[in-house]
Backbone as JSON Lines, residues from 0, in Angstrom:
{"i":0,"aa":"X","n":[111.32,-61.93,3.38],"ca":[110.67,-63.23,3.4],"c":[111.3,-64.14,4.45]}
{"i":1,"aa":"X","n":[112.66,-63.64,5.15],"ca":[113.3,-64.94,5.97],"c":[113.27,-64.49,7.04]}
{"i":2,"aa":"X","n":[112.25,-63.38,7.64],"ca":[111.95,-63.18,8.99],"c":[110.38,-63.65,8.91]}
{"i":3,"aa":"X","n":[110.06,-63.67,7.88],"ca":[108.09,-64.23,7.73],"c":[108.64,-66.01,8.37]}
{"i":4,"aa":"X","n":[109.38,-66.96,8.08],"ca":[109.44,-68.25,8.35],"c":[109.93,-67.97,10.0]}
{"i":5,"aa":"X","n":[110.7,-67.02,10.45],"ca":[110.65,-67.37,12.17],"c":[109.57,-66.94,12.78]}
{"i":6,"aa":"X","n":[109.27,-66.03,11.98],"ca":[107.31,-65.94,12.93],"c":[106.2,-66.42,13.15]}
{"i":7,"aa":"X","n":[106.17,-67.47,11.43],"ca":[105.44,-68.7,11.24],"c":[105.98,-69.41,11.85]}
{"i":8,"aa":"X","n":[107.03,-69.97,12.06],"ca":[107.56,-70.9,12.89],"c":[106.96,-70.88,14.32]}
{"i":9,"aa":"X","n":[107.52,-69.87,14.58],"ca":[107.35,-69.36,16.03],"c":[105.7,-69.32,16.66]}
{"i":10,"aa":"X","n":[104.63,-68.99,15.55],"ca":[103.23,-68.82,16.08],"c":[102.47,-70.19,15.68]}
{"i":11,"aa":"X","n":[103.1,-70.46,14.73],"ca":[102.31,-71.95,14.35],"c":[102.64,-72.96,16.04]}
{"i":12,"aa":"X","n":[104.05,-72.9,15.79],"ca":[104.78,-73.36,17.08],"c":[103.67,-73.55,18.36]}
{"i":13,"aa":"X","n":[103.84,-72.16,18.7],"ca":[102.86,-72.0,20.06],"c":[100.99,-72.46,19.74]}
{"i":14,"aa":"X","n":[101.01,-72.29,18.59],"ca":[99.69,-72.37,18.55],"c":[98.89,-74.08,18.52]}
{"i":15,"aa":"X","n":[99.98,-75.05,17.93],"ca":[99.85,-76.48,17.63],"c":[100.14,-76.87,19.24]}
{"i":16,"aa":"X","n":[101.18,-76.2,19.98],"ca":[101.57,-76.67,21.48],"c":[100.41,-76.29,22.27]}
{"i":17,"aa":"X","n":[99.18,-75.07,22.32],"ca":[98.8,-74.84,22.84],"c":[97.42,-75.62,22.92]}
{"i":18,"aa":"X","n":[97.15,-76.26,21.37],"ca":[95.98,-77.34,20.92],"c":[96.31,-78.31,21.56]}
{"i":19,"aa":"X","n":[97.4,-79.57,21.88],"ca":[97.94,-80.39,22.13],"c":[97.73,-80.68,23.66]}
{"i":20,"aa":"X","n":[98.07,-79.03,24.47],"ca":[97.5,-79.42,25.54],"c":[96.3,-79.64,25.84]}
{"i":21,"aa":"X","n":[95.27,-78.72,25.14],"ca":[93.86,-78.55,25.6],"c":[93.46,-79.78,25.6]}
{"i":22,"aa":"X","n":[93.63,-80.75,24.52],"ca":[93.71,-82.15,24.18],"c":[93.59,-83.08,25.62]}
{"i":23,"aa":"X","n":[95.17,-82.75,26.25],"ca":[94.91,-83.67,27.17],"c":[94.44,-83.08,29.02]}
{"i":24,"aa":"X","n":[93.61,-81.68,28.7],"ca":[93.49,-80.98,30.2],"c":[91.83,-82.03,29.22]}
{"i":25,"aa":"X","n":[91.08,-81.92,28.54],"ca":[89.66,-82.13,28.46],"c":[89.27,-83.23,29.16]}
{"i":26,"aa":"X","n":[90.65,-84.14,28.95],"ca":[90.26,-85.65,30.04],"c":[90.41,-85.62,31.63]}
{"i":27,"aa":"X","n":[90.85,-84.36,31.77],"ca":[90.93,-84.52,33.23],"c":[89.54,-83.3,33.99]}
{"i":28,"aa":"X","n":[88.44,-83.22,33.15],"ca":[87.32,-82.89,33.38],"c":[86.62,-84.37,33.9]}
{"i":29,"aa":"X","n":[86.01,-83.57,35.34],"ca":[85.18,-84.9,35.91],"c":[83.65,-85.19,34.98]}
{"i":30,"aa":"X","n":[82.9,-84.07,33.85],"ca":[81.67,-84.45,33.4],"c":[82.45,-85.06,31.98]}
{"i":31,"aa":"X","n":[83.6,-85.25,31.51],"ca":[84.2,-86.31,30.67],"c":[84.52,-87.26,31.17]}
{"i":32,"aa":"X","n":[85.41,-87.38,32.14],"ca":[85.66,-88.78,32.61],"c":[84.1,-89.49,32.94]}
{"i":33,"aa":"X","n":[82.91,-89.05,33.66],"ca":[81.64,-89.66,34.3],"c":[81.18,-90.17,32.9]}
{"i":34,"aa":"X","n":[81.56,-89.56,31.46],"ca":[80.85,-90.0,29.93],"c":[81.75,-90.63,29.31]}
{"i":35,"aa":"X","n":[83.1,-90.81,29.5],"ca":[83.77,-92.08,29.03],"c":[83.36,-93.6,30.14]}
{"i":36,"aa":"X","n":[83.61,-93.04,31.79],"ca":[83.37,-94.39,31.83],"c":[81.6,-95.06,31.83]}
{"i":37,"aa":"X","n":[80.6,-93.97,31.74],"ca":[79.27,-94.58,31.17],"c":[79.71,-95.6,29.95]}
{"i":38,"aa":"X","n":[80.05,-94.74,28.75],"ca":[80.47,-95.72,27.25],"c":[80.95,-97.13,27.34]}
{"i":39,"aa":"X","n":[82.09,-96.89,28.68],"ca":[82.76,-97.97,28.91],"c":[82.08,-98.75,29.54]}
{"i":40,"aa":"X","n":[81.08,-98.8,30.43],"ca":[80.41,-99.81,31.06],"c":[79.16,-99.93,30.14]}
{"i":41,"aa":"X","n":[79.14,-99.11,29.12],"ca":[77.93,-99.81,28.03],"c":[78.75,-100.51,26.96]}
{"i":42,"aa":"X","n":[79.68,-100.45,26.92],"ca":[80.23,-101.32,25.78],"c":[80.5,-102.38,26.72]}
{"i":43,"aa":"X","n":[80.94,-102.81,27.98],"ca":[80.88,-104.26,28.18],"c":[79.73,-104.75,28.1]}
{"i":44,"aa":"X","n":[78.44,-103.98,28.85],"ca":[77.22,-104.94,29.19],"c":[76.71,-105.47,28.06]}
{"i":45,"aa":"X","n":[77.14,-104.48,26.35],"ca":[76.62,-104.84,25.25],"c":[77.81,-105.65,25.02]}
{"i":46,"aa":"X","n":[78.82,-106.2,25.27],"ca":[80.25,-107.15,24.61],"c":[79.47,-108.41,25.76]}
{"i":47,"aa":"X","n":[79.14,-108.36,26.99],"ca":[78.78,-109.52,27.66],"c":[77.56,-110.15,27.31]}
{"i":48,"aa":"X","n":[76.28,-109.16,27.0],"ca":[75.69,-109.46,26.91],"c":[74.29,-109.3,27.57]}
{"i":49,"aa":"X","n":[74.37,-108.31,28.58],"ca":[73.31,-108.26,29.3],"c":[72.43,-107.4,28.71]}
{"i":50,"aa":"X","n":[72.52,-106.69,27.92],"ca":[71.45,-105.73,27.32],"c":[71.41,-106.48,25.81]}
């Protein structure tokens, strides 16, 4: 049972590190960034007021 906790350790490990990045490569996609900053220029025109 006390080699099962360094392997869980060890794969959970890599596997939470490997989520974490994907996390922050998705924002450095140009058809995400072009749909955050759409949102963002629809949430001012709707915070200012023009629509």
């Amino acid at each position: 049972m006390f080699i099962w906790d360094f392997v869980a350790d060890t794969v959970l490990g890599d596997f939470f590190m490997q989520m974490g990045n994907m996390g922050v490569e998705l924002f450095d996609m140009p058809g995400v960034q072009s749909i955050v900053l759409f949102f963002s220029y629809l949430a001012w025109a709707l915070g200012v007021g023009l629509l």
